[in-house]
MIDOSE-1310 file (N, C-alpha, C; in nm, 2 decimals, decimal comma, always signed):
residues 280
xxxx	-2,70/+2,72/+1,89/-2,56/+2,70/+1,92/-2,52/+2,77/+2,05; -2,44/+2,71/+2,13/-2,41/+2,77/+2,28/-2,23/+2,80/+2,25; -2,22/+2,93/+2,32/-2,09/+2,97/+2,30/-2,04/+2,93/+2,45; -1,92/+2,84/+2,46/-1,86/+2,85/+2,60/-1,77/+2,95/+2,60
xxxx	-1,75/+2,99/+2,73/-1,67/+3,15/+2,78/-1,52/+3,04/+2,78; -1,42/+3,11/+2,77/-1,29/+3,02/+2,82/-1,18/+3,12/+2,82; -1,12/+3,08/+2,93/-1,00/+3,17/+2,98/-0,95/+3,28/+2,86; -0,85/+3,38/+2,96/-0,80/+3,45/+2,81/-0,72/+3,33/+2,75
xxxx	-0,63/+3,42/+2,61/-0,59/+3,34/+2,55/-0,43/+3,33/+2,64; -0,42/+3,19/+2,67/-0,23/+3,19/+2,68/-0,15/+3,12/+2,55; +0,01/+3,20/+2,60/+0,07/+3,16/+2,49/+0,13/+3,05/+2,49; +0,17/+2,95/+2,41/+0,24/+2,82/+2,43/+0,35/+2,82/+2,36
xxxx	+0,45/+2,75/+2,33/+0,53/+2,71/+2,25/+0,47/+2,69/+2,14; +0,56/+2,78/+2,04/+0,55/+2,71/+1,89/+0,65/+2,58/+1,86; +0,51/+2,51/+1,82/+0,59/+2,36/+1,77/+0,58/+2,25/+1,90; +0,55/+2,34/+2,01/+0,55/+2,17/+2,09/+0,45/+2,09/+2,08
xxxx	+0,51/+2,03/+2,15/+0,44/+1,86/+2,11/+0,41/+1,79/+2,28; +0,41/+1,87/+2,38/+0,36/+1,83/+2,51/+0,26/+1,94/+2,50; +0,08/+1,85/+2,52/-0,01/+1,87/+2,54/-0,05/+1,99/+2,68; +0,06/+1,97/+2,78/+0,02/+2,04/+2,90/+0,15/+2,12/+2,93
xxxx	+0,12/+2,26/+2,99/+0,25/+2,29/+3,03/+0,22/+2,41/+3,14; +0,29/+2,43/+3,20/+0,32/+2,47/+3,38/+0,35/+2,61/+3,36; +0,25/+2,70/+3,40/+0,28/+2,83/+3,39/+0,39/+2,93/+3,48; +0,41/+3,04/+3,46/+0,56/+3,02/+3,48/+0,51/+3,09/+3,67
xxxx	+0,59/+3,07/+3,70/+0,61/+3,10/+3,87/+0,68/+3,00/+3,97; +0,71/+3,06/+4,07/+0,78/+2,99/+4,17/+0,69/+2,90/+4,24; +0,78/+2,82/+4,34/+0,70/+2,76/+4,45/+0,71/+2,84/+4,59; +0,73/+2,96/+4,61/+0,77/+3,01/+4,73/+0,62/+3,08/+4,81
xxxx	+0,54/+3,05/+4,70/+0,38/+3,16/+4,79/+0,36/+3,10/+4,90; +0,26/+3,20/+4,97/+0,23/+3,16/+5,05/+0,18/+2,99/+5,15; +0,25/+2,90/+5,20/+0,20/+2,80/+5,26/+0,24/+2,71/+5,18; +0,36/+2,77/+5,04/+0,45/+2,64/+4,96/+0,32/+2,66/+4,89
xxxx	+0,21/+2,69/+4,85/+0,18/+2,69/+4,72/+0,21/+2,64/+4,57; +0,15/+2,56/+4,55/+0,21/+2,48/+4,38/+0,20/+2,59/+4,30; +0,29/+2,58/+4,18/+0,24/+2,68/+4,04/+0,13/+2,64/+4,01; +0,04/+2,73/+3,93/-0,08/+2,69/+3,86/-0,04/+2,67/+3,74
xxxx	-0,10/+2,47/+3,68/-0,10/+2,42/+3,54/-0,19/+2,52/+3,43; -0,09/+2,54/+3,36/-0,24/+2,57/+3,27/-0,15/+2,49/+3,16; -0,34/+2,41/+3,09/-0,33/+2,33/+3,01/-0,33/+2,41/+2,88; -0,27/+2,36/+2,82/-0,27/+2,43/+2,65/-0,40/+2,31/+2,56
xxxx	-0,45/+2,39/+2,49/-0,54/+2,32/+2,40/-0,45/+2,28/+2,26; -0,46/+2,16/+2,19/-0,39/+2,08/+2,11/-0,55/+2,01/+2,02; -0,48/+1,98/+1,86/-0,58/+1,89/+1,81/-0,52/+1,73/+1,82; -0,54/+1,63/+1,81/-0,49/+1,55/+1,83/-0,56/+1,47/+1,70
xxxx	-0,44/+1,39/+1,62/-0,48/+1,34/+1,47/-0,44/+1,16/+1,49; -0,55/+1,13/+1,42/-0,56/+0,95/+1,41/-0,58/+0,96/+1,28; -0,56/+0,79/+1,22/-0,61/+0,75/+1,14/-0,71/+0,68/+1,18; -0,79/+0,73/+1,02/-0,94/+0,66/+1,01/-0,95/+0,55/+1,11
xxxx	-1,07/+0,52/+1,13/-1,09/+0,37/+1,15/-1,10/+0,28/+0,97; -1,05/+0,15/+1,02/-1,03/+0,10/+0,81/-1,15/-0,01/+0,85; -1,18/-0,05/+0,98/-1,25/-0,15/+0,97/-1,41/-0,14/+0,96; -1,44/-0,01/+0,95/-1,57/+0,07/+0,98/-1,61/+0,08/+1,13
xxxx	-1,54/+0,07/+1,23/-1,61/+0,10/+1,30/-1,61/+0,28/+1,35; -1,71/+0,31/+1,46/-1,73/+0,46/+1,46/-1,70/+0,51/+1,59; -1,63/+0,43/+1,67/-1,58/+0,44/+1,79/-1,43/+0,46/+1,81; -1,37/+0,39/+1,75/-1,22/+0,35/+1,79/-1,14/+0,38/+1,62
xxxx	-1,06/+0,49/+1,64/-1,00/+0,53/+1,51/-0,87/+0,44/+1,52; -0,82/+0,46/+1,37/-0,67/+0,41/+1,39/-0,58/+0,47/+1,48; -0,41/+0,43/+1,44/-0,30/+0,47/+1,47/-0,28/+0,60/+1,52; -0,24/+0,66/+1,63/-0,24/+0,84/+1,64/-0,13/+0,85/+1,52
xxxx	-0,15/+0,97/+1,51/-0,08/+1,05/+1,37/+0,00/+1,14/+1,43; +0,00/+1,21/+1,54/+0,04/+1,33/+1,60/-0,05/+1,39/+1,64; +0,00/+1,54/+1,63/-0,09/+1,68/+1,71/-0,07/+1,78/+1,66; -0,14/+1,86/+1,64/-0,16/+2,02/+1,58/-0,16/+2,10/+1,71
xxxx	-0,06/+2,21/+1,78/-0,09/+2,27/+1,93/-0,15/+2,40/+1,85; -0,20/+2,49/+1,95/-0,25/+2,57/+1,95/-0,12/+2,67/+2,01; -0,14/+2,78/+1,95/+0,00/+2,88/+1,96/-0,06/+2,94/+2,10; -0,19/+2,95/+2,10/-0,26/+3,07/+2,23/-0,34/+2,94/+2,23
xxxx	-0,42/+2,95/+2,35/-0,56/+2,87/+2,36/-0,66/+2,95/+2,33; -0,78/+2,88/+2,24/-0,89/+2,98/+2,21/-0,96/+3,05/+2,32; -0,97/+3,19/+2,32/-1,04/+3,25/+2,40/-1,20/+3,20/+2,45; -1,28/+3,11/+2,33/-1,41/+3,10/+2,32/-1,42/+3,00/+2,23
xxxx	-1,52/+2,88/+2,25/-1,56/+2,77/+2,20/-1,69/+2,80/+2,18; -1,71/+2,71/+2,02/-1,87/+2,72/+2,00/-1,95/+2,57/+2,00; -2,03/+2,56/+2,04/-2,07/+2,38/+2,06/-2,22/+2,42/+2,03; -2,24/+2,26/+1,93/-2,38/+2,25/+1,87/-2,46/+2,10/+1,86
xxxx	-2,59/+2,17/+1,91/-2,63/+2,04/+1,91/-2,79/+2,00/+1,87; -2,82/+1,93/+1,77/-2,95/+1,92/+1,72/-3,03/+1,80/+1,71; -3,15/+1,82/+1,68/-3,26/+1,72/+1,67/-3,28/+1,68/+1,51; -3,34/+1,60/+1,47/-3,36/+1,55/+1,33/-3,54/+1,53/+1,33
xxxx	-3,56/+1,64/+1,28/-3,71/+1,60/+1,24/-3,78/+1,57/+1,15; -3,89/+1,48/+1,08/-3,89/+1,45/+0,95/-4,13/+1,55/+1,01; -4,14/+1,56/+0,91/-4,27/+1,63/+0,90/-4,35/+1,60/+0,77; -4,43/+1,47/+0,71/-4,49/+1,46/+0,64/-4,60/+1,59/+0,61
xxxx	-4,60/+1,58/+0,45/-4,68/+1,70/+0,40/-4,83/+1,63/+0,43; -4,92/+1,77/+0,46/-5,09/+1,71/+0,48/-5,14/+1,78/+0,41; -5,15/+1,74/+0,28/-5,22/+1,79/+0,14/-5,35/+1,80/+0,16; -5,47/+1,91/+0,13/-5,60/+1,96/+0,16/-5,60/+1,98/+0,31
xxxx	-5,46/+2,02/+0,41/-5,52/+2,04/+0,53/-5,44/+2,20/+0,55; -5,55/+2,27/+0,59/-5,45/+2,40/+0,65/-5,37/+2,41/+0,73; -5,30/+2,28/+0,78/-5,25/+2,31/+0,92/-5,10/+2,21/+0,85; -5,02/+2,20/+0,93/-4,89/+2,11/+0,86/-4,90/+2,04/+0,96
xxxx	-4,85/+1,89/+0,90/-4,87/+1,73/+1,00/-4,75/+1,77/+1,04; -4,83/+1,61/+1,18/-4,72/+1,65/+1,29/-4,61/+1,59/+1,27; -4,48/+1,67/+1,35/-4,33/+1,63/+1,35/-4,31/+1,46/+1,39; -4,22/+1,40/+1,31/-4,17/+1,29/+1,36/-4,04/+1,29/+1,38
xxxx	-3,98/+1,27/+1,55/-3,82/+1,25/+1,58/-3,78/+1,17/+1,54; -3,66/+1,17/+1,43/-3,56/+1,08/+1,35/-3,42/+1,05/+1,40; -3,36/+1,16/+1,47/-3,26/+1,13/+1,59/-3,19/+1,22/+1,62; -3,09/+1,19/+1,67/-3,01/+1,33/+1,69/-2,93/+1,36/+1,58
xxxx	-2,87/+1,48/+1,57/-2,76/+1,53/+1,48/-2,63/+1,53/+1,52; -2,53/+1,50/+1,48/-2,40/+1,51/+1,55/-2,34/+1,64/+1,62; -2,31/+1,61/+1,70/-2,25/+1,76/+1,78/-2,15/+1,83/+1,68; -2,13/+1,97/+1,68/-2,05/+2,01/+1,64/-1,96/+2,12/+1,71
xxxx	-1,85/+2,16/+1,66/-1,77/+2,24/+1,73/-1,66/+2,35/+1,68; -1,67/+2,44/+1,66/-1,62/+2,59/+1,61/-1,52/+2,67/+1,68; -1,40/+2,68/+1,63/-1,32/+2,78/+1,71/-1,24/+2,81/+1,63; -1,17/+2,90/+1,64/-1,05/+2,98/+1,60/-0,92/+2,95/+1,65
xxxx	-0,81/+2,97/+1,58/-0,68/+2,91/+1,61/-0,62/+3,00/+1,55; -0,49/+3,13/+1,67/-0,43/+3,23/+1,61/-0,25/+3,23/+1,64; -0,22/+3,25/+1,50/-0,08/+3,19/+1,49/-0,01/+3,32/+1,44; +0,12/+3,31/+1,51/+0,18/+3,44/+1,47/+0,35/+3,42/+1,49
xxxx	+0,42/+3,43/+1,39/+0,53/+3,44/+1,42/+0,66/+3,57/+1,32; +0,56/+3,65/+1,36/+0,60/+3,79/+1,32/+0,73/+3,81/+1,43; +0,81/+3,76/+1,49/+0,93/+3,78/+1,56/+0,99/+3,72/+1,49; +1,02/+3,57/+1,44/+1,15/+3,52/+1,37/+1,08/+3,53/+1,22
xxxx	+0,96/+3,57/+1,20/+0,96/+3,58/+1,06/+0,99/+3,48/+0,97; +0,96/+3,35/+0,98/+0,97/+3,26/+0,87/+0,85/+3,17/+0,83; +0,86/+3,03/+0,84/+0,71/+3,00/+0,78/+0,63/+2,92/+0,86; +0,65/+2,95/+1,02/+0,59/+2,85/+1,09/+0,45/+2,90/+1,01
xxxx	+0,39/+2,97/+1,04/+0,24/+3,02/+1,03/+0,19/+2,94/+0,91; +0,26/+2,94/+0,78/+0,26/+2,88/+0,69/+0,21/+2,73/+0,66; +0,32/+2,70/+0,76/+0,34/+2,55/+0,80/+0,17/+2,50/+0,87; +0,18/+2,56/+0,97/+0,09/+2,50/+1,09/-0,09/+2,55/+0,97
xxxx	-0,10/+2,63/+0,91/-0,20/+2,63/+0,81/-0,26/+2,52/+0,72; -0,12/+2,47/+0,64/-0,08/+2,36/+0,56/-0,13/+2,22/+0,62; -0,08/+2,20/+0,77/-0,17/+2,10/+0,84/-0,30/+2,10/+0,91; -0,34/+2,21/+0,86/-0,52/+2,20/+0,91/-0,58/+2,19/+0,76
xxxx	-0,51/+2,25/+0,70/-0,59/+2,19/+0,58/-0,59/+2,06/+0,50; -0,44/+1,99/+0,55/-0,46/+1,84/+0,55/-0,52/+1,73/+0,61; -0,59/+1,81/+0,73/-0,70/+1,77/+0,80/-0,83/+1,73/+0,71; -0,83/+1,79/+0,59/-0,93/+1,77/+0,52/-0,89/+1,68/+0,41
xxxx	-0,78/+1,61/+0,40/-0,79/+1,53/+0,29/-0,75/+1,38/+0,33; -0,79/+1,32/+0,23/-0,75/+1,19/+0,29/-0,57/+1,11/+0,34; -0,59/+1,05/+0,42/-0,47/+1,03/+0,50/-0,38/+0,89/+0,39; -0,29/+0,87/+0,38/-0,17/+0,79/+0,27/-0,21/+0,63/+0,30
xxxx	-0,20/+0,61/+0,45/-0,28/+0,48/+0,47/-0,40/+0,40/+0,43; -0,51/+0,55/+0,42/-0,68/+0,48/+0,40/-0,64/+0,49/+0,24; -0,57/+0,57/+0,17/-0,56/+0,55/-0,01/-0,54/+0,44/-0,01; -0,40/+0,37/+0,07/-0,36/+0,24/+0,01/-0,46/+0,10/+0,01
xxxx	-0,54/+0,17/+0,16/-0,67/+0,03/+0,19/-0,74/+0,09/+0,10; -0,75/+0,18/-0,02/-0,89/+0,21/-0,09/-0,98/+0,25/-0,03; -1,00/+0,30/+0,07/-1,12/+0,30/+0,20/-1,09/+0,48/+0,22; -0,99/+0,62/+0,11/-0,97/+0,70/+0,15/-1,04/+0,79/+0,23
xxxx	-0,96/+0,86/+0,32/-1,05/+0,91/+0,43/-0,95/+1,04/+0,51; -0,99/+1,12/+0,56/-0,93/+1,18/+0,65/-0,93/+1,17/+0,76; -0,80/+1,24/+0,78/-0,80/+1,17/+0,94/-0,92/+1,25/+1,04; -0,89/+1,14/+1,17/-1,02/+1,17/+1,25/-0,91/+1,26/+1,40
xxxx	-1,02/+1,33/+1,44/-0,91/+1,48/+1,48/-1,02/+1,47/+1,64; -0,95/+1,46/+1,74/-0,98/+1,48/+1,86/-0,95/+1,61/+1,99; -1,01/+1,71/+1,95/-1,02/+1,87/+2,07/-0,98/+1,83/+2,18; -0,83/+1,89/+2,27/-0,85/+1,84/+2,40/-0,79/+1,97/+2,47
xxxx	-0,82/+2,00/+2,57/-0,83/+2,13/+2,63/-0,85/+2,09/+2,76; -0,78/+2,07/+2,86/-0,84/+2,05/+3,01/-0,93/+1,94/+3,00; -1,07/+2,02/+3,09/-1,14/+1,91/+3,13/-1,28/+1,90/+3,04; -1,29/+1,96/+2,88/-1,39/+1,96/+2,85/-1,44/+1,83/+2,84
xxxx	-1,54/+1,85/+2,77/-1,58/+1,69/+2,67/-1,55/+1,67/+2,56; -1,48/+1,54/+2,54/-1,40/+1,53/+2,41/-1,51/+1,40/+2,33; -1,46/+1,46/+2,22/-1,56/+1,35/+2,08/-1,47/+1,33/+1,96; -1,47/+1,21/+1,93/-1,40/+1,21/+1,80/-1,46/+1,29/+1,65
xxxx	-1,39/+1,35/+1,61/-1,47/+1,41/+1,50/-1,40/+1,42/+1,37; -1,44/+1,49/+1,25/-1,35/+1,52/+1,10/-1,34/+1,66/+1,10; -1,28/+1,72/+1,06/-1,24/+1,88/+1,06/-1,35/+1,91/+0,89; -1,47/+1,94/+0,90/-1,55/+1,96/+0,80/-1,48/+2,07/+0,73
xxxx	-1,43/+2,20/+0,82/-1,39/+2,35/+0,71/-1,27/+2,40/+0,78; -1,18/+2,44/+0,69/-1,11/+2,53/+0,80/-1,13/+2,68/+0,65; -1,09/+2,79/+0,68/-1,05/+2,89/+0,70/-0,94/+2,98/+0,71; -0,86/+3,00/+0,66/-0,73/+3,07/+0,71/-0,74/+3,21/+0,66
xxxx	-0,72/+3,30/+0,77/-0,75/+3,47/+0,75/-0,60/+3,49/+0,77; -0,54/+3,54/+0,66/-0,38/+3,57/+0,69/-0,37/+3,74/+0,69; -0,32/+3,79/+0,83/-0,36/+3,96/+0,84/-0,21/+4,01/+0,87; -0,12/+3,96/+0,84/+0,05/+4,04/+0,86/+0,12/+3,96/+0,76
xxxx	+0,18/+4,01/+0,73/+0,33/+3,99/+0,58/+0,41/+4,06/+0,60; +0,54/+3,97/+0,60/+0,71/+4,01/+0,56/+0,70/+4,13/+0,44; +0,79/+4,18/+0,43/+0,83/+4,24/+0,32/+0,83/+4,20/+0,14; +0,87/+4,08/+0,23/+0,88/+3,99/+0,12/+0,74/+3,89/+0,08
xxxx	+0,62/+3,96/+0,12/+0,50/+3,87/+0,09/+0,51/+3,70/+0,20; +0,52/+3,73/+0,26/+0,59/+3,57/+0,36/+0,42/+3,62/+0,44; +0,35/+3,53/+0,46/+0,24/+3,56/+0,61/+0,29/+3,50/+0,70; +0,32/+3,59/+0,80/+0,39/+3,60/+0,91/+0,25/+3,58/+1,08
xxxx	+0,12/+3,59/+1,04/+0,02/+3,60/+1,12/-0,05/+3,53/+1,08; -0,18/+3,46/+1,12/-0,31/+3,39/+1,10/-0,39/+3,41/+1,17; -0,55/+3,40/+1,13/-0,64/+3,33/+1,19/-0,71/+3,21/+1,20; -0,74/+3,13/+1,24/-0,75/+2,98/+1,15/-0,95/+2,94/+1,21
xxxx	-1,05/+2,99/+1,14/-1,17/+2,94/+1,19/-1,18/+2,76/+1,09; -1,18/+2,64/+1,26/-1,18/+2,55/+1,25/-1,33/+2,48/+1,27; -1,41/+2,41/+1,20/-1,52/+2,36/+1,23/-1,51/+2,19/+1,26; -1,55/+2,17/+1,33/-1,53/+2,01/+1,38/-1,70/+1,91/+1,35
xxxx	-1,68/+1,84/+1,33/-1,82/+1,75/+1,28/-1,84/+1,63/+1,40; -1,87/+1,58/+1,53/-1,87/+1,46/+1,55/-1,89/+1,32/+1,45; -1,83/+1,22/+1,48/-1,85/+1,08/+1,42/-1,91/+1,00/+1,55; -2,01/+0,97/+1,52/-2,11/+0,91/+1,62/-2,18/+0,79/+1,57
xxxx	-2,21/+0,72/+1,65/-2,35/+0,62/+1,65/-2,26/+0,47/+1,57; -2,31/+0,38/+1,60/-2,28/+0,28/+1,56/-2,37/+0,24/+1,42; -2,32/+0,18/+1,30/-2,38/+0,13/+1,23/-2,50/+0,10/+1,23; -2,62/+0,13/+1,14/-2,76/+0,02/+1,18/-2,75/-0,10/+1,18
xxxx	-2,79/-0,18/+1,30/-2,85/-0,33/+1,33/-2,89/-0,37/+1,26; -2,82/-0,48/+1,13/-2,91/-0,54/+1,07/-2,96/-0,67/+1,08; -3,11/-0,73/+1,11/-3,13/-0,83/+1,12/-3,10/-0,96/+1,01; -3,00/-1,10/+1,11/-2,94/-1,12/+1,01/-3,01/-1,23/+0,93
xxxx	-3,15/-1,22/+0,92/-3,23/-1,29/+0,84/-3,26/-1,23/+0,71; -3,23/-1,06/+0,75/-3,32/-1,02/+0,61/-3,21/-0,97/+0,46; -3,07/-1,03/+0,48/-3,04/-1,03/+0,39/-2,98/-0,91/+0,32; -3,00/-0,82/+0,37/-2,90/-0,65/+0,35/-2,78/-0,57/+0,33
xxxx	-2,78/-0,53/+0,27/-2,59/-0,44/+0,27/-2,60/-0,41/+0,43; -2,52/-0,45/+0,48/-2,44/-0,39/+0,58/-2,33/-0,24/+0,56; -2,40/-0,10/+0,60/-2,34/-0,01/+0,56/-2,25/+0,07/+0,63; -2,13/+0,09/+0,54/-2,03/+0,13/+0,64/-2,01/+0,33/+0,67
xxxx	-2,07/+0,35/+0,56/-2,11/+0,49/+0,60/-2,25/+0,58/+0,52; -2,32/+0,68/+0,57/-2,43/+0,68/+0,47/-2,38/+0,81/+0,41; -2,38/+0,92/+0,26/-2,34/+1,06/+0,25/-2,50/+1,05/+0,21; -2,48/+1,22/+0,20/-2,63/+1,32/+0,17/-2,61/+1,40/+0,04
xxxx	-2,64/+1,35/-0,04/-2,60/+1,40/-0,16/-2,63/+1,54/-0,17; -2,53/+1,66/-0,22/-2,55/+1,76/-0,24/-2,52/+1,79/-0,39; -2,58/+1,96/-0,43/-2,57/+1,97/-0,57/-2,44/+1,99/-0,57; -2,38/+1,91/-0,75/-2,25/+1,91/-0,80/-2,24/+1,76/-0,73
xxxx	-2,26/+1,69/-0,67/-2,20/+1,53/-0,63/-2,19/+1,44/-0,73; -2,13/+1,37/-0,76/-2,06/+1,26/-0,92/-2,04/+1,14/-0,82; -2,06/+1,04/-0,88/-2,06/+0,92/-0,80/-1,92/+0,88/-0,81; -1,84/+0,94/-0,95/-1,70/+0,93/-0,95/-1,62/+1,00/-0,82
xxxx	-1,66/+1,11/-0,82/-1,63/+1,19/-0,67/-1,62/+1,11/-0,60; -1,76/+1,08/-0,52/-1,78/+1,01/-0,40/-1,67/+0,89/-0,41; -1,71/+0,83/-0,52/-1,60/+0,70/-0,51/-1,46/+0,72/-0,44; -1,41/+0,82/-0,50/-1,27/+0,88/-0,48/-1,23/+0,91/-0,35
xxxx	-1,37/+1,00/-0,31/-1,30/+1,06/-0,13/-1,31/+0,93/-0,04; -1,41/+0,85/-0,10/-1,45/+0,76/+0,02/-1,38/+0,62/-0,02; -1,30/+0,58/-0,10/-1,25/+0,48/-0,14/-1,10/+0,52/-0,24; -1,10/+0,62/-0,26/-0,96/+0,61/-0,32/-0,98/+0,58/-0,47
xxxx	-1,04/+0,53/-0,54/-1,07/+0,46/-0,68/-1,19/+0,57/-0,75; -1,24/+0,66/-0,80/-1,26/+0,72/-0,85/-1,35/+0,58/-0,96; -1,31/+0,48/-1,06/-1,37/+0,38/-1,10/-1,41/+0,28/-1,05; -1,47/+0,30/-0,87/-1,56/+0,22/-0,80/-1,69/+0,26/-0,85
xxxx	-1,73/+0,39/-0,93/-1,86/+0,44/-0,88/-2,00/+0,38/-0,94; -1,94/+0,27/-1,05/-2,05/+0,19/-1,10/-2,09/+0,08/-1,00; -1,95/+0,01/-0,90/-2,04/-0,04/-0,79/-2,14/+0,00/-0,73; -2,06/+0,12/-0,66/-2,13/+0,24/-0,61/-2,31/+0,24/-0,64
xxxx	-2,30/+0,28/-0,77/-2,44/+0,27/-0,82/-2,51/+0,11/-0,80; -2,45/+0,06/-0,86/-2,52/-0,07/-0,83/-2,57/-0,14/-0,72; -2,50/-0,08/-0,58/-2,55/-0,10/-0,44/-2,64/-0,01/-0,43; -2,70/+0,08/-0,52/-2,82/+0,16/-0,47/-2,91/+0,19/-0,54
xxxx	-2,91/+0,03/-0,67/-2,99/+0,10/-0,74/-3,00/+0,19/-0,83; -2,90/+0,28/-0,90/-2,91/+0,39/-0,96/-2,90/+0,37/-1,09; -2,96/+0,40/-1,15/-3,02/+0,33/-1,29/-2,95/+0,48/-1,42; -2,93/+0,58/-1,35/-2,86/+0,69/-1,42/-2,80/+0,80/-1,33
xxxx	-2,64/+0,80/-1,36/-2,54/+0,86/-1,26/-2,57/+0,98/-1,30; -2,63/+0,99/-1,37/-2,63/+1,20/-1,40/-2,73/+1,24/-1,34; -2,84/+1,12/-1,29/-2,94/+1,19/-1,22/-2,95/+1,18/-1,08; -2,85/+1,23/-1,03/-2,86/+1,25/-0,83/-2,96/+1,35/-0,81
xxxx	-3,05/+1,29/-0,73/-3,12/+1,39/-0,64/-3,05/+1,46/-0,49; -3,01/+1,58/-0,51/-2,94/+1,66/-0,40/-3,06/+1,60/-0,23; -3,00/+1,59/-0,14/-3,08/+1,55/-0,03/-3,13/+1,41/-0,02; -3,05/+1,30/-0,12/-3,10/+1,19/-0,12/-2,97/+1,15/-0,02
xxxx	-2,99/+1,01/+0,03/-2,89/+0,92/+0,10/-2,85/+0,85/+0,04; -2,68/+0,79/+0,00/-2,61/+0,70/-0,03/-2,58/+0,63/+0,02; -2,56/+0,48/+0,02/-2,56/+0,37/+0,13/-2,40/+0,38/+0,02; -2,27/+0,41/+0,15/-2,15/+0,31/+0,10/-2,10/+0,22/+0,17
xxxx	-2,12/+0,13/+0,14/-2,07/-0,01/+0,17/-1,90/-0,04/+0,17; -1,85/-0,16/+0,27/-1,74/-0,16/+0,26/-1,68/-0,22/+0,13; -1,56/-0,16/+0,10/-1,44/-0,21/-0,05/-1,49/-0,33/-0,12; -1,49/-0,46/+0,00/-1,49/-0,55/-0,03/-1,59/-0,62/-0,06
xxxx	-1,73/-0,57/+0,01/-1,85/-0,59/-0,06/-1,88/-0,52/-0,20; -1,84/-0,39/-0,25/-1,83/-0,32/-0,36/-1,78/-0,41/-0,48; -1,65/-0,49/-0,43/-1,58/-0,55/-0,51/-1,65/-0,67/-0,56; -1,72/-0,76/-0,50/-1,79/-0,85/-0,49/-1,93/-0,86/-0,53
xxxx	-1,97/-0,75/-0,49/-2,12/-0,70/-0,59/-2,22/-0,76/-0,45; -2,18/-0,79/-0,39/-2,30/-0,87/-0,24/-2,22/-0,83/-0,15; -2,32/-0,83/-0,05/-2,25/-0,81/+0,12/-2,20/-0,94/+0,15; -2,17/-0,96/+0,30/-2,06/-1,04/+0,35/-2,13/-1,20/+0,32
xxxx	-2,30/-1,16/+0,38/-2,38/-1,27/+0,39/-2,44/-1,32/+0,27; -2,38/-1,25/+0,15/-2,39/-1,31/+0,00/-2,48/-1,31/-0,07; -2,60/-1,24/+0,01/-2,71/-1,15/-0,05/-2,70/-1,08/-0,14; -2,79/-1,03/-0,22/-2,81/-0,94/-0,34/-2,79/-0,79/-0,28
xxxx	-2,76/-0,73/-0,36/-2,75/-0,56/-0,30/-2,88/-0,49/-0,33; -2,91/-0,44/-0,17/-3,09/-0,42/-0,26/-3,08/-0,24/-0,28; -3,17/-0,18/-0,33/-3,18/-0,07/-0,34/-3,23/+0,00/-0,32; -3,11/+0,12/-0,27/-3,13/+0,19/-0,17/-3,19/+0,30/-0,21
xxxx	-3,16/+0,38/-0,29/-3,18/+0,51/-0,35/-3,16/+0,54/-0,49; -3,24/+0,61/-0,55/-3,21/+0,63/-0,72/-3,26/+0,76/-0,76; -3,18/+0,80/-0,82/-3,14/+0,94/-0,91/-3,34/+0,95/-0,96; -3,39/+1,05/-0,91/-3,52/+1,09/-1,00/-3,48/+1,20/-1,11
């Protein structure tokens, strides 16, 4: 993981909604000198993409600003290696590269409104943690999803991504129990890569997203975050094969397919659903 250095922290308006703003000074320096911009860092919120694609999200949603700009950004980036076991050999077989890993991105967001004392801090919490649930739009397409949240800060590099965790460290209170301060550690996930190529002779689900099954996962679950219907998850299974929903193997891959193929029991090209993965 590489930490980038970044300016101190400046303060911005609470509550704006203009991404950039003009630090304070005259124009009289030396030779008519311009003020120096300083850009404020902001999250910027979309809806899902509904069509599957992994490039171009929906509708913007708004922005989440940052009260200060983070002092310090954390950026990550990995390789995917698979390593077949070499049974009767002393030595471990060699690495095979599987691809990359999505970038990821870590920072802190510090909110404080210990002067007027009321519930911005509250507020602006409330919306990072809605960052994590699914957005009113993708329920009604059944395709539930959260929204997709884009870092923008000057001149870094920007990637579409999901807000995988947030965090809220609340360290000052009102009198009255009110949290008047925050810390907000934000983790960001890129959404990358274009669907797999399927060749269109051979007849396959076309998949619109893959999960990695972890322990505690229910196909009812899955159904729910990723479509909204909680009673898709016997499609669910049936695109993959799964012959018993109580037996998920943690570290296995789920092929989910779009709504409409689910609904239909075949992909577009009217093929059988072949199978992908199954509960051992």
């Amino acid at each position: 993981m590489a930490t980038v250095a970044a300016p101190a922290p400046a303060k911005g308006a609470v509550g704006s909604t203009n991404p950039a703003a003009t630090a304070a000074g005259g124009s009289g320096g030396r030779g008519g000198e311009k003020a120096l911009e300083l850009s404020h860092a902001y999250l910027e919120l979309f809806e899902p993409s509904l069509d599957g694609s992994l490039d171009k999200p929906g509708p913007r949603l708004g922005q989440i600003d940052f009260q200060f700009n983070p002092k310090e950004l954390t950026m990550g980036k990995s390789a995917s290696w698979a390593r077949e076991k070499a049974k009767g050999n002393g030595k471990a077989g060699p690495p095979q590269y599987t691809g990359p890993m999505p970038s990821k991105l870590s920072l802190e967001m510090f909110f404080d409104a210990s002067g007027k004392q009321d519930d911005a801090v509250v507020q602006r919490v409330k919306a990072l943690f809605a960052c994590c649930t699914p957005t009113e739009a993708s329920l009604k397409q059944k395709k539930a999803s959260p929204p997709w949240v884009m870092f923008r800060w000057g001149k870094l590099t920007e990637f579409h991504a999901y807000v995988s965790s947030v965090q809220a460290k609340y360290t000052l209170f009102t009198a009255a129990g009110l949290p008047v301060r925050a810390i907000c550690t934000v983790t960001l996930e890129e959404i990358s890569g274009d669907p797999p190529k399927q060749n269109p002779s051979s007849g396959g689900l076309v998949p619109r997203r893959v999960h990695t099954l972890v322990e505690g996962d229910t196909l009812a679950g899955i159904a729910y975050r990723e479509y909204g219907d909680p009673s898709l998850w016997r499609a669910v299974a049936a695109a993959n094969g799964i012959d018993d929903p109580m037996r998920l193997r943690p570290g296995s891959s789920l092929l989910l397919p779009a709504v409409d193929e689910l609904a239909s029991g075949t992909p577009a090209n009217g093929s059988r659903m072949p199978e992908v993965v199954r509960g051992a």
